[in-house]
N, CA, C and O atoms as a DFTB+ gen file, in Angstrom:
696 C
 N C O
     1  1      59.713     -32.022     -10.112
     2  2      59.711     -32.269      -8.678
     3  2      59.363     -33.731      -8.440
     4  3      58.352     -34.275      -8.885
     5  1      60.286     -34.307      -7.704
     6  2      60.131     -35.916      -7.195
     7  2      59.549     -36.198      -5.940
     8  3      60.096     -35.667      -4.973
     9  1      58.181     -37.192      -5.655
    10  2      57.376     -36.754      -4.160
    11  2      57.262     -38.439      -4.916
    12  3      57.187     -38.964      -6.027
    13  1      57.322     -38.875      -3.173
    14  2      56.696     -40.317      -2.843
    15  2      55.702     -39.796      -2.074
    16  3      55.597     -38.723      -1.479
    17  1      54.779     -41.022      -2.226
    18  2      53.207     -41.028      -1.123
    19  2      53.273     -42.614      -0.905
    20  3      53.799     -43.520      -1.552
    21  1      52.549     -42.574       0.232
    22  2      52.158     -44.001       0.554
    23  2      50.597     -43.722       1.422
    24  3      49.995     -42.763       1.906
    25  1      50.420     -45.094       1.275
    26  2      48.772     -44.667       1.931
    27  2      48.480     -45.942       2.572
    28  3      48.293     -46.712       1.630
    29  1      48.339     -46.581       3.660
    30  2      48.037     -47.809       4.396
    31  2      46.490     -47.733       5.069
    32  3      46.333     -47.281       6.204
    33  1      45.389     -48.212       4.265
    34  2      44.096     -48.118       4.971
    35  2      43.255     -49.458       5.543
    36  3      42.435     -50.031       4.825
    37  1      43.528     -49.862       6.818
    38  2      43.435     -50.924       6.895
    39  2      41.365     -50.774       8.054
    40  3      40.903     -50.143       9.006
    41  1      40.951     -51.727       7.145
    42  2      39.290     -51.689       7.165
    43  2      39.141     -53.109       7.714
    44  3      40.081     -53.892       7.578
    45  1      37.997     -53.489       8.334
    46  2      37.325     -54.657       8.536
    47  2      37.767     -55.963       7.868
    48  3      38.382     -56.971       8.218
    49  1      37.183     -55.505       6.753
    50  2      37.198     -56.433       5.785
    51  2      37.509     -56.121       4.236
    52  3      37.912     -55.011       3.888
    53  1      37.305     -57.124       3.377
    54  2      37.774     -56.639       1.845
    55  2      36.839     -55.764       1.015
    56  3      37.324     -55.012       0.170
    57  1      35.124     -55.843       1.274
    58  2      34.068     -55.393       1.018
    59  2      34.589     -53.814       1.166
    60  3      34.798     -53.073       0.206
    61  1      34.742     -53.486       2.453
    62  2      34.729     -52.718       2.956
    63  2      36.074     -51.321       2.267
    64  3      36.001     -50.098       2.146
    65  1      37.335     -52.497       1.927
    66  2      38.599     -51.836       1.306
    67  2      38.224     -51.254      -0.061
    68  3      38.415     -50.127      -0.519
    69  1      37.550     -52.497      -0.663
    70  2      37.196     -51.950      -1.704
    71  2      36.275     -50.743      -1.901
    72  3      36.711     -50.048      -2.818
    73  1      35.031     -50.195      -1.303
    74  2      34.344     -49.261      -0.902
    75  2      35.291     -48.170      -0.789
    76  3      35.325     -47.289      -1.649
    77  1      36.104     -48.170       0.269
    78  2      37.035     -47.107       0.511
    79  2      38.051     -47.194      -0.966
    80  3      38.321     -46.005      -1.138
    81  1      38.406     -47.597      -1.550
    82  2      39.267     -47.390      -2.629
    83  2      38.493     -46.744      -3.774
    84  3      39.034     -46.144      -4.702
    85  1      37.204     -46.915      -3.631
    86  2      36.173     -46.601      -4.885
    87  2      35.676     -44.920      -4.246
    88  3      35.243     -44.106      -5.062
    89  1      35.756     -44.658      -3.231
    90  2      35.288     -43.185      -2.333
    91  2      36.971     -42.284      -2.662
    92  3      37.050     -41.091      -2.954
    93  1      38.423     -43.447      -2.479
    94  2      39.029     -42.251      -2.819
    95  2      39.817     -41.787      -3.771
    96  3      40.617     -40.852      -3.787
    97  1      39.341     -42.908      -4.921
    98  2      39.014     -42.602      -6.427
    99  2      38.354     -41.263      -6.721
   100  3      38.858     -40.364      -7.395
   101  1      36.658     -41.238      -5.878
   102  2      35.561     -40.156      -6.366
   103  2      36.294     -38.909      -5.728
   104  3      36.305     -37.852      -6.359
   105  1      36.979     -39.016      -4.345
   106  2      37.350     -37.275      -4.195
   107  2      38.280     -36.933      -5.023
   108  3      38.289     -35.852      -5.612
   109  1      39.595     -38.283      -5.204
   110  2      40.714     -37.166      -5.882
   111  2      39.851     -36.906      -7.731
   112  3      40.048     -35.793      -8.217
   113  1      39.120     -37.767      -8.463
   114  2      38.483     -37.372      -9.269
   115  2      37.517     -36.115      -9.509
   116  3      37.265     -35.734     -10.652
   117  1      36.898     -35.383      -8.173
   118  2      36.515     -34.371      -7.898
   119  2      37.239     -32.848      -7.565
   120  3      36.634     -31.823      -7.252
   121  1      38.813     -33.030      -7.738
   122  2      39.870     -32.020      -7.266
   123  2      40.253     -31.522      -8.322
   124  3      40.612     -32.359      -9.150
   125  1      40.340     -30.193      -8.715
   126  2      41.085     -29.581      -9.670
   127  2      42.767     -29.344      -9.494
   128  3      43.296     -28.233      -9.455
   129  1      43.372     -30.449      -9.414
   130  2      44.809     -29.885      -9.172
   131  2      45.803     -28.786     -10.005
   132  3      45.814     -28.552     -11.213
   133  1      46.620     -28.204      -8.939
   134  2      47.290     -27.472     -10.380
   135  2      48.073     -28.105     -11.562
   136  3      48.301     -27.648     -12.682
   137  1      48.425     -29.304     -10.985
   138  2      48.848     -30.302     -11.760
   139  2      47.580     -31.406     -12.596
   140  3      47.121     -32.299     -11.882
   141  1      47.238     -31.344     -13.560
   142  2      46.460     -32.343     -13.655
   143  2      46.899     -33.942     -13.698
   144  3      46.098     -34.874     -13.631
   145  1      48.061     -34.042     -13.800
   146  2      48.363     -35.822     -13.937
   147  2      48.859     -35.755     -12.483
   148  3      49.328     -36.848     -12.169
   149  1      48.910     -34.996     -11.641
   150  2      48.801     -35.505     -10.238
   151  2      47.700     -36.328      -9.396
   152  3      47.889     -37.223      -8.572
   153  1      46.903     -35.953      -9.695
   154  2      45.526     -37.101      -8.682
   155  2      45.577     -38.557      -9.790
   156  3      45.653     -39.781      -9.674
   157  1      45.504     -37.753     -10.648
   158  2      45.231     -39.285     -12.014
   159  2      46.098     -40.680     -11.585
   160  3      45.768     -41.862     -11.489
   161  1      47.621     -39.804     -11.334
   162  2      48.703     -40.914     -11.184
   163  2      48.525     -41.905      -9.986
   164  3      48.760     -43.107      -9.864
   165  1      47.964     -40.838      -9.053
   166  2      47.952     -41.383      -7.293
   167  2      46.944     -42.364      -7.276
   168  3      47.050     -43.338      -6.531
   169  1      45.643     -42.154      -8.277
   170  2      44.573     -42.988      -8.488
   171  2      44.884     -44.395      -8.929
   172  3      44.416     -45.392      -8.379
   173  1      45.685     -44.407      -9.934
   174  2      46.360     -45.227     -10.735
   175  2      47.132     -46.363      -9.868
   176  3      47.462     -47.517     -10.144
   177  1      47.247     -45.764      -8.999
   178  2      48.469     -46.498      -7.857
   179  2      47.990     -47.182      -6.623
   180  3      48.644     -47.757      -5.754
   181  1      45.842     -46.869      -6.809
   182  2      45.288     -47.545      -5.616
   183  2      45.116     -48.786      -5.922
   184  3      44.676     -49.032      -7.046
   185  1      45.433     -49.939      -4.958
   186  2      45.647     -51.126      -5.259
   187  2      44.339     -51.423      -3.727
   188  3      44.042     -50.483      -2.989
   189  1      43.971     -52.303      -3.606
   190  2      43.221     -53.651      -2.249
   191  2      43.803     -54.728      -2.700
   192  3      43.951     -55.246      -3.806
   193  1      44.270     -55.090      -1.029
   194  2      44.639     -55.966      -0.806
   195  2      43.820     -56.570       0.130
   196  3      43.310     -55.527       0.539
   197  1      43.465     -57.152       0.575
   198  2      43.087     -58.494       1.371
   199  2      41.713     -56.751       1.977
   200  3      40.949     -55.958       1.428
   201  1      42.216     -57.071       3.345
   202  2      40.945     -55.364       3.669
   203  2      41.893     -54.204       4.037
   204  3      41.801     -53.451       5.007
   205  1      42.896     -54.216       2.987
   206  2      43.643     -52.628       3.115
   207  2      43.537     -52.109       1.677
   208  3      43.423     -52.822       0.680
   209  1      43.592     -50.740       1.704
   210  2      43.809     -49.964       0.731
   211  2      44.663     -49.580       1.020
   212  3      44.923     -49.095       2.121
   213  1      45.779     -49.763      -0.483
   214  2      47.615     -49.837      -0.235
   215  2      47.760     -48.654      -1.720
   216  3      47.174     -48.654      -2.802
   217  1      48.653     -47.874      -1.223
   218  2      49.412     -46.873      -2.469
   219  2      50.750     -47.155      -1.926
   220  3      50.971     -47.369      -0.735
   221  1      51.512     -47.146      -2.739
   222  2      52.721     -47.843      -2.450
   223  2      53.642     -46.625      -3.364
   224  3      53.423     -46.425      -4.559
   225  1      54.781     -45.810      -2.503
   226  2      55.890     -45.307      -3.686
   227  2      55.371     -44.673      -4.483
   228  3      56.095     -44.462      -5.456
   229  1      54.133     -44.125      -4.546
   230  2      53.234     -43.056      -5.749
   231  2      54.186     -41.612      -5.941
   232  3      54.587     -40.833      -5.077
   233  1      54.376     -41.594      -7.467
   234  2      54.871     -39.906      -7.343
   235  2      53.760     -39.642      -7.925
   236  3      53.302     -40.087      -8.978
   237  1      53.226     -38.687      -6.985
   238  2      51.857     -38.201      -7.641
   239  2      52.146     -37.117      -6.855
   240  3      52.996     -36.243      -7.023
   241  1      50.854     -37.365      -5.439
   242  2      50.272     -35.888      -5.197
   243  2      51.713     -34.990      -4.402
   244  3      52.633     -35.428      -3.711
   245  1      51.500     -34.065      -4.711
   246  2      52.662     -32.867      -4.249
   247  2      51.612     -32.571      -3.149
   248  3      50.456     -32.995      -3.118
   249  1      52.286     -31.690      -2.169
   250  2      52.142     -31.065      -0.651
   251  2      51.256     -31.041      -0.380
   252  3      50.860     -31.696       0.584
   253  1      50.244     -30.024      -1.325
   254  2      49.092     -29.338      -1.099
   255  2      48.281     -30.930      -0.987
   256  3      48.072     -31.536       0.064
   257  1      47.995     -31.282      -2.061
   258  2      46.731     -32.015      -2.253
   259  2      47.226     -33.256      -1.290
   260  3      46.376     -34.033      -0.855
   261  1      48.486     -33.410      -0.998
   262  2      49.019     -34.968      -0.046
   263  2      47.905     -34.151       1.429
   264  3      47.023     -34.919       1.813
   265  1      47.945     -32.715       2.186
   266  2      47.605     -32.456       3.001
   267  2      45.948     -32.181       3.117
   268  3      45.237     -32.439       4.089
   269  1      45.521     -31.540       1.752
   270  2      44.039     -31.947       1.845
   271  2      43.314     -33.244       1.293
   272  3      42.169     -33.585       1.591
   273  1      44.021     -33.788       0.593
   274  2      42.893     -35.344      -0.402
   275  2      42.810     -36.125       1.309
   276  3      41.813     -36.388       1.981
   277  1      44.285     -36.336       1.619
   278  2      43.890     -37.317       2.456
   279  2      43.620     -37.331       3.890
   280  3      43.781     -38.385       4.504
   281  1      43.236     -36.305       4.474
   282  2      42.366     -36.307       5.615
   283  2      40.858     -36.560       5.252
   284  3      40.049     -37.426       5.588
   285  1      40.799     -35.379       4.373
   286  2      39.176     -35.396       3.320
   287  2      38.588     -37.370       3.480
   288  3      37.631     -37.782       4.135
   289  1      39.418     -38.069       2.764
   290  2      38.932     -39.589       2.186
   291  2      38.842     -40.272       3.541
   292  3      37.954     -41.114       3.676
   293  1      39.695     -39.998       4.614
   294  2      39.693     -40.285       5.908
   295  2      38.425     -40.420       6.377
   296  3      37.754     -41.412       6.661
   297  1      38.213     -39.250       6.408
   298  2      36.776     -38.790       7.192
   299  2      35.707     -39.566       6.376
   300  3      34.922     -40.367       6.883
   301  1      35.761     -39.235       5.023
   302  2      34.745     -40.471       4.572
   303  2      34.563     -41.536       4.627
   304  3      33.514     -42.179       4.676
   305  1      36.052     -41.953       4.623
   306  2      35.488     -43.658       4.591
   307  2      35.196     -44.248       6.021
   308  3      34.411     -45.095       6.447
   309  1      35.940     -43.628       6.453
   310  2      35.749     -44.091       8.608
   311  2      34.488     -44.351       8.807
   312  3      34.520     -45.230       9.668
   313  1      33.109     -44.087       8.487
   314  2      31.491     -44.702       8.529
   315  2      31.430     -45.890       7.672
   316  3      30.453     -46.627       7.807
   317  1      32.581     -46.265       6.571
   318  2      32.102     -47.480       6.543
   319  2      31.991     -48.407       7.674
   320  3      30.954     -48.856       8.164
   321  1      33.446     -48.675       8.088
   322  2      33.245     -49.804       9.134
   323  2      32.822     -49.133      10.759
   324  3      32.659     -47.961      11.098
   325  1      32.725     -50.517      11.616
   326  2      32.338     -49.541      13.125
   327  2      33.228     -50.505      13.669
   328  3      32.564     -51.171      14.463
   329  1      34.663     -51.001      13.630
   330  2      35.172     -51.745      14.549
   331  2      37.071     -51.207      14.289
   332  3      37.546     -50.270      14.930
   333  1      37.833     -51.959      13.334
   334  2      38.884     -51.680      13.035
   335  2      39.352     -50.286      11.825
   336  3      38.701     -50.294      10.780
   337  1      39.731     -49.889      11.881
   338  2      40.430     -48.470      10.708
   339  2      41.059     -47.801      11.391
   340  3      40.861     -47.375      12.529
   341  1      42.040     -47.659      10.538
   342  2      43.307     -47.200      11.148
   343  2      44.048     -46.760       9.420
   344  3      43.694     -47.028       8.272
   345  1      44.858     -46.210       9.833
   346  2      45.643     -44.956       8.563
   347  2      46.732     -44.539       8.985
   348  3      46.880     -43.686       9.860
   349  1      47.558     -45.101       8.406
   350  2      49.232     -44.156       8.083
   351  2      49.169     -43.942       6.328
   352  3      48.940     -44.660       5.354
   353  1      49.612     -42.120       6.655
   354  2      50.135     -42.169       5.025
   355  2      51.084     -40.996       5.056
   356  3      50.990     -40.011       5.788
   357  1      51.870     -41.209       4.293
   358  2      53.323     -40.321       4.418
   359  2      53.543     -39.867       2.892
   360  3      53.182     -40.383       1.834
   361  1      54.375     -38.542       3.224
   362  2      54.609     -37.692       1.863
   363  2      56.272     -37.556       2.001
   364  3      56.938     -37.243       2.988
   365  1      56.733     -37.941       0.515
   366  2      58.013     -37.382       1.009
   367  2      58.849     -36.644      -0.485
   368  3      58.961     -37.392      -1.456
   369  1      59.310     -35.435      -0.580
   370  2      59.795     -34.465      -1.010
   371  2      61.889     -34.872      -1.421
   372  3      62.883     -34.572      -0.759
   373  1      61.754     -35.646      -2.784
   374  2      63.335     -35.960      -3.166
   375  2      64.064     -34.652      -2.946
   376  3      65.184     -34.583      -2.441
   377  1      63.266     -33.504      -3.410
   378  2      63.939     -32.391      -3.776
   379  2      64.116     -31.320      -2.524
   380  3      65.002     -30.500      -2.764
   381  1      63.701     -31.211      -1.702
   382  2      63.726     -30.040      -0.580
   383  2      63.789     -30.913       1.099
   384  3      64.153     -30.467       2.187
   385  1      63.212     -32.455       0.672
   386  2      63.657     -32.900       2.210
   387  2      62.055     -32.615       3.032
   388  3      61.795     -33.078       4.143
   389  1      61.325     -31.961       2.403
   390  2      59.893     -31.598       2.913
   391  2      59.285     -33.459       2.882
   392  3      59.171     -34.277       1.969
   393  1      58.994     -33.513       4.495
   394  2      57.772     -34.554       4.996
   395  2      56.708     -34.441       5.616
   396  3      56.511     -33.533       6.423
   397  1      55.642     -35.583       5.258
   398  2      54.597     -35.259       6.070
   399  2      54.075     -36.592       6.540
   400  3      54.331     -37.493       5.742
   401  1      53.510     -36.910       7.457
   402  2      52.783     -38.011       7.833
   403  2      51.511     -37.753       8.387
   404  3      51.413     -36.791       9.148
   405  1      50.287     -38.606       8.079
   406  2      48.966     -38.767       8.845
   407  2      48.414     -39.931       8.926
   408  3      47.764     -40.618       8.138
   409  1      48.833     -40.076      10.188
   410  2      47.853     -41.136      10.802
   411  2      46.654     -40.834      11.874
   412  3      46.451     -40.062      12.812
   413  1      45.979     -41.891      11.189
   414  2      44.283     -42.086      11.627
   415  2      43.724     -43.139      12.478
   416  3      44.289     -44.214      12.277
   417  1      42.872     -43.180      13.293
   418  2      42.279     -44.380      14.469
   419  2      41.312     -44.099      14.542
   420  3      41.084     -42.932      14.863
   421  1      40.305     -44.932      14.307
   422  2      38.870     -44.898      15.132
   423  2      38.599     -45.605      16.179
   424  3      38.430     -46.822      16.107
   425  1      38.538     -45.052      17.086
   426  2      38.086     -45.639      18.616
   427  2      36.817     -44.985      18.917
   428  3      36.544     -43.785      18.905
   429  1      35.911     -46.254      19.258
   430  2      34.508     -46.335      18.773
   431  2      33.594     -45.696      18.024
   432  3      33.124     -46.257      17.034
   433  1      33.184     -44.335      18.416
   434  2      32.442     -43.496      17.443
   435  2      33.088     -42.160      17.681
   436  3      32.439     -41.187      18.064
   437  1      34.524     -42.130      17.422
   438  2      35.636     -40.895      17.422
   439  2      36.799     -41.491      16.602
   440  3      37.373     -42.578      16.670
   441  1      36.987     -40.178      15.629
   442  2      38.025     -40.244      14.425
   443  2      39.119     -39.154      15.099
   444  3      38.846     -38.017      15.485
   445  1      40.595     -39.900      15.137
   446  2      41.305     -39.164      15.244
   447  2      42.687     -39.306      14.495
   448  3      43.513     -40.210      14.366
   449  1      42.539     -37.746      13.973
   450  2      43.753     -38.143      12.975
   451  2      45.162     -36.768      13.557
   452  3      45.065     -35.571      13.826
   453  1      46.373     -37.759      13.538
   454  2      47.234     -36.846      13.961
   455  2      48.243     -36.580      12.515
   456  3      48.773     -37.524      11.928
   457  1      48.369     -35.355      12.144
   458  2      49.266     -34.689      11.207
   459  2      50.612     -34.069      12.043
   460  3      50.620     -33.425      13.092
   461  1      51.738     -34.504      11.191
   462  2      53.415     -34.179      11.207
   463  2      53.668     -33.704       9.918
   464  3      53.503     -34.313       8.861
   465  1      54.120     -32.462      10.106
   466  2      55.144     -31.990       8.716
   467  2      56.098     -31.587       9.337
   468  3      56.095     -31.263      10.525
   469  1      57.299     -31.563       8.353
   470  2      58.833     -31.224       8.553
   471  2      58.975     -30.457       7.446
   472  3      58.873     -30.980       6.337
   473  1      59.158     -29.499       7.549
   474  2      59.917     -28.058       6.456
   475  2      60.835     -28.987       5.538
   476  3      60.838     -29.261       4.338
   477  1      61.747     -29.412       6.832
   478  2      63.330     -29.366       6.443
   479  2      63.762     -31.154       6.635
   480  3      64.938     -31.519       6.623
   481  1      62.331     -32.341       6.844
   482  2      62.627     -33.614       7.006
   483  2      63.598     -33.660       8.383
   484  3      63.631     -32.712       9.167
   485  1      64.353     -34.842       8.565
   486  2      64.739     -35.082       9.946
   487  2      65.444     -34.049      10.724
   488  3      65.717     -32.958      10.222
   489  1      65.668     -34.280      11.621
   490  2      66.408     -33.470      12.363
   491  2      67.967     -33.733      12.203
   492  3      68.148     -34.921      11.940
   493  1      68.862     -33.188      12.259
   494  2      70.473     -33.887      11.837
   495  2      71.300     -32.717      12.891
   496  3      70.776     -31.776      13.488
   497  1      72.388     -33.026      12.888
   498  2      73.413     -32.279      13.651
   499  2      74.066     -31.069      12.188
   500  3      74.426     -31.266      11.027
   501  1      73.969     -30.146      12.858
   502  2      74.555     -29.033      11.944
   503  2      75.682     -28.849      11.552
   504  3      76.196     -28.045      10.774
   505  1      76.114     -29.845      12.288
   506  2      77.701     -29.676      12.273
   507  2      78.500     -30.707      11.032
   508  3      79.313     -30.429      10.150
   509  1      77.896     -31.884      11.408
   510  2      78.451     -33.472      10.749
   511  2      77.538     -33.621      10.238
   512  3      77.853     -34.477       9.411
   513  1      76.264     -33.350      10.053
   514  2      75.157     -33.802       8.896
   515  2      74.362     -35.315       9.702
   516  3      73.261     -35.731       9.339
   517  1      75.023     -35.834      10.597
   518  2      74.475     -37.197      10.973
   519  2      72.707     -36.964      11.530
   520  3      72.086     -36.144      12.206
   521  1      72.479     -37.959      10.935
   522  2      70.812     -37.835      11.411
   523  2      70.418     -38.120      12.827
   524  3      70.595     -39.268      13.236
   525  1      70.019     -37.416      13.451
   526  2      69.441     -37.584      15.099
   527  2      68.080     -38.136      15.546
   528  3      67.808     -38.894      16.477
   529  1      67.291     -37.540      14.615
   530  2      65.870     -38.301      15.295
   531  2      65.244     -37.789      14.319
   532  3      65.441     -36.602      14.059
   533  1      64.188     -38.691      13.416
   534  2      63.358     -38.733      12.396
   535  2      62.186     -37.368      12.586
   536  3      61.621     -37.264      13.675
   537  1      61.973     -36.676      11.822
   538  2      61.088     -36.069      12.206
   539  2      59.576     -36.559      12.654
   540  3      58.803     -35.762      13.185
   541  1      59.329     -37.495      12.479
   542  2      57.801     -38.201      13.348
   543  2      58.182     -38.780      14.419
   544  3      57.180     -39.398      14.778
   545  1      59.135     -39.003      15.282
   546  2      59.868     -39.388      16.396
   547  2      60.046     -38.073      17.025
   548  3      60.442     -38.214      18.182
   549  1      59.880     -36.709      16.646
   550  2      60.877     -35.762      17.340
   551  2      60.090     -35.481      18.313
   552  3      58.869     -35.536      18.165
   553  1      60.810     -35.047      19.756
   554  2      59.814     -34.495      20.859
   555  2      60.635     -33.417      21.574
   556  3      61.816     -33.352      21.916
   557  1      59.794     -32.759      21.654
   558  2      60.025     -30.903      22.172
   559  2      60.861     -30.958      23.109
   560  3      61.908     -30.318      23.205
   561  1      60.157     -32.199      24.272
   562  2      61.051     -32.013      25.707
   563  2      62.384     -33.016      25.505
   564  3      63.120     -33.275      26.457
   565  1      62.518     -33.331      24.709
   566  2      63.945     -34.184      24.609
   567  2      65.646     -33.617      24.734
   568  3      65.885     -32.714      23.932
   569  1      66.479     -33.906      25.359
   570  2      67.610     -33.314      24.861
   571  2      68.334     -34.102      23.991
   572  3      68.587     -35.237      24.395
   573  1      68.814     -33.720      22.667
   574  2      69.199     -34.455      21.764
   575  2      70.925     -34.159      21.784
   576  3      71.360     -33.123      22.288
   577  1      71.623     -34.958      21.314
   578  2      72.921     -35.148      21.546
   579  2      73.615     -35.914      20.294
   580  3      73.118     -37.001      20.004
   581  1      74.677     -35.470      19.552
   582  2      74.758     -36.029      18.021
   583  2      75.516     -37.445      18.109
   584  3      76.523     -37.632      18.792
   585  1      75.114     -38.057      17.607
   586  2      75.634     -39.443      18.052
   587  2      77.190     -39.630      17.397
   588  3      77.869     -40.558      17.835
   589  1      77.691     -38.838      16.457
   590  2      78.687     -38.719      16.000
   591  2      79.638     -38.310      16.692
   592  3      80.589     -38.992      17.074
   593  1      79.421     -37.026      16.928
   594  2      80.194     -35.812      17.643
   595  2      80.220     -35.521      18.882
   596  3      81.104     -34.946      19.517
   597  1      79.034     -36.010      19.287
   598  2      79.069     -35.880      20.762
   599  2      78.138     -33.973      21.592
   600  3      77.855     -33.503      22.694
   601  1      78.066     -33.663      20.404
   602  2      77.349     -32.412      21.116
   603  2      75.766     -32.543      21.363
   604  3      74.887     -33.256      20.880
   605  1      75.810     -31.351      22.505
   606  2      74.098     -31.374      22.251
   607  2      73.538     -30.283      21.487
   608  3      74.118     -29.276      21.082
   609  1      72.360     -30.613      21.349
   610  2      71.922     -29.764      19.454
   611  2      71.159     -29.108      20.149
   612  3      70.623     -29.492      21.189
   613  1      71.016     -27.752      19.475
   614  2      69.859     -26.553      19.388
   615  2      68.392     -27.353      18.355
   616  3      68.614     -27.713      17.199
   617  1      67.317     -27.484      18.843
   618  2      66.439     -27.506      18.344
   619  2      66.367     -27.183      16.908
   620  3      66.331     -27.848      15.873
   621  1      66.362     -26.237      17.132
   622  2      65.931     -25.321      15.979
   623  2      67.443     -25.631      14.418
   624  3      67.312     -25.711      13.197
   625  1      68.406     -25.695      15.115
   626  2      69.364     -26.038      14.254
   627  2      69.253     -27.083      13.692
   628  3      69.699     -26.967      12.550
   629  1      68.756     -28.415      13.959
   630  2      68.531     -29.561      13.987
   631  2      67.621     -29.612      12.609
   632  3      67.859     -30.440      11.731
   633  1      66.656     -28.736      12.516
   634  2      65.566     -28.667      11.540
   635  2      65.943     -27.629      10.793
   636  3      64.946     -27.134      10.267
   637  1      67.301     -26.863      10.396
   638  2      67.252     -25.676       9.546
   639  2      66.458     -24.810       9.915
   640  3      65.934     -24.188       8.990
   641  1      65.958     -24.331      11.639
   642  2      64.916     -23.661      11.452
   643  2      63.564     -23.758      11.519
   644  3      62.918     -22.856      12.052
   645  1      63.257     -24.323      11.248
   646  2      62.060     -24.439      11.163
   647  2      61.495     -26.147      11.928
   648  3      61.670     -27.250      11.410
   649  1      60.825     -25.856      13.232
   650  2      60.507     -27.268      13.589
   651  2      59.365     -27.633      13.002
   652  3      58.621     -26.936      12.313
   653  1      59.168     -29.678      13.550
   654  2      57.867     -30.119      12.842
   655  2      56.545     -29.283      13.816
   656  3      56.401     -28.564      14.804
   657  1      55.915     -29.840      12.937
   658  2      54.504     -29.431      13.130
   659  2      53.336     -30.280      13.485
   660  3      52.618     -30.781      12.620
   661  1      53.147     -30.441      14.773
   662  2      51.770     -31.706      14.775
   663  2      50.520     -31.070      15.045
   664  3      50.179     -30.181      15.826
   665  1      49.934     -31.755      14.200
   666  2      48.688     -31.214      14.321
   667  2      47.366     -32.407      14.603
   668  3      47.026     -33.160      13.690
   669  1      46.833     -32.443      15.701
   670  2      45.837     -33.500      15.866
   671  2      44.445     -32.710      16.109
   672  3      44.197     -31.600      16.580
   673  1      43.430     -34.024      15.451
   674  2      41.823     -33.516      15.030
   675  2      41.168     -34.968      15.486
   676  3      41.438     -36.167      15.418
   677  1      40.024     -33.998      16.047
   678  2      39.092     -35.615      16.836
   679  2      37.665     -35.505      16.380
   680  3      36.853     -34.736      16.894
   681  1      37.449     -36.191      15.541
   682  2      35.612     -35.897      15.356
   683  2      34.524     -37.125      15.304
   684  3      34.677     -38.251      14.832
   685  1      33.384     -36.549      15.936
   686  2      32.660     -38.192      15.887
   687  2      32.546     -38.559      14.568
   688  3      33.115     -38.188      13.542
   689  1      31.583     -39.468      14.843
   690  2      31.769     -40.519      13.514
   691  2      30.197     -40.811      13.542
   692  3      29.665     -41.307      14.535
   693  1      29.467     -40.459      12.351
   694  2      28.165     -40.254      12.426
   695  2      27.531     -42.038      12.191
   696  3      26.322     -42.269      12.200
């Protein structure tokens, strides 16, 4: 199975990146995956840069652990700093088209992180295959229309079925 990850953790400062790169070293080092060269690889792939913690193109973590490691490291590292942090990190599935994205903000002493998964990745026209609207772009009340063909799309067709999923979480920040 072929899975990209990316992870964008952008902190204060470099002190601070580094801290957070060394915290999410210790959780995925603390995870029993069913895979064991899954966390190892993703670890392998944490890089600081200037005051971000960057994973870049990682095939590492598969679904499960892309949806729990990295809210988990979120929540931890967000008490380092008390001004800037912020988080995009995206999962993406060569083999089934399965995505996920989570992004994170701290606004002042509140963490909020919003989660997107897609079963089935973008939305496309059922008909011509042309892609319509990314699944982290998609919105419920929209009417979508295939830019190819000219029809308007069933929701649900759009995604094979199965629509995305957002899920947002707000917690202080001790």
């Amino acid at each position: 199975m072929e899975t990209y990850n990316n992870l964008r953790m952008t902190m204060e400062n470099r002190a601070q990146a580094i801290e957070a790169a060394k915290i999410i070293t210790e959780f995925a080092s603390r995870r029993t995956p069913e895979f064991p060269n899954e966390l190892k690889n993703f670890v392998a792939c944490i890089k600081v840069k200037r005051n971000k913690v960057i994973v870049d193109d990682s095939c590492s973590l598969l679904e499960t652990a892309f949806l729990e490691l990295i809210p988990e490291v979120i929540k931890a590292c967000a008490p380092l700093t008390s001004k800037k942090y912020e988080v995009i990190a995206w999962y993406y599935s060569c083999n089934c088209g399965y995505e996920a994205s989570i992004e994170a903000k701290r606004d002042a002493d509140t963490l909020n992180i919003k989660t997107i998964v897609s079963e089935n990745g973008d939305g496309s026209c059922p008909e011509c295959g042309k892609q319509v609207v990314c699944y982290d772009e998609y919105d419920p009340a929209e009417t979508y229309y295939c830019p190819e063909c000219g029809d308007e799309l069933d929701h649900l067709e759009m995604f094979d079925g199965v629509l995305p999923v957002v899920t947002l979480e707000s917690s202080r920040i001790a």
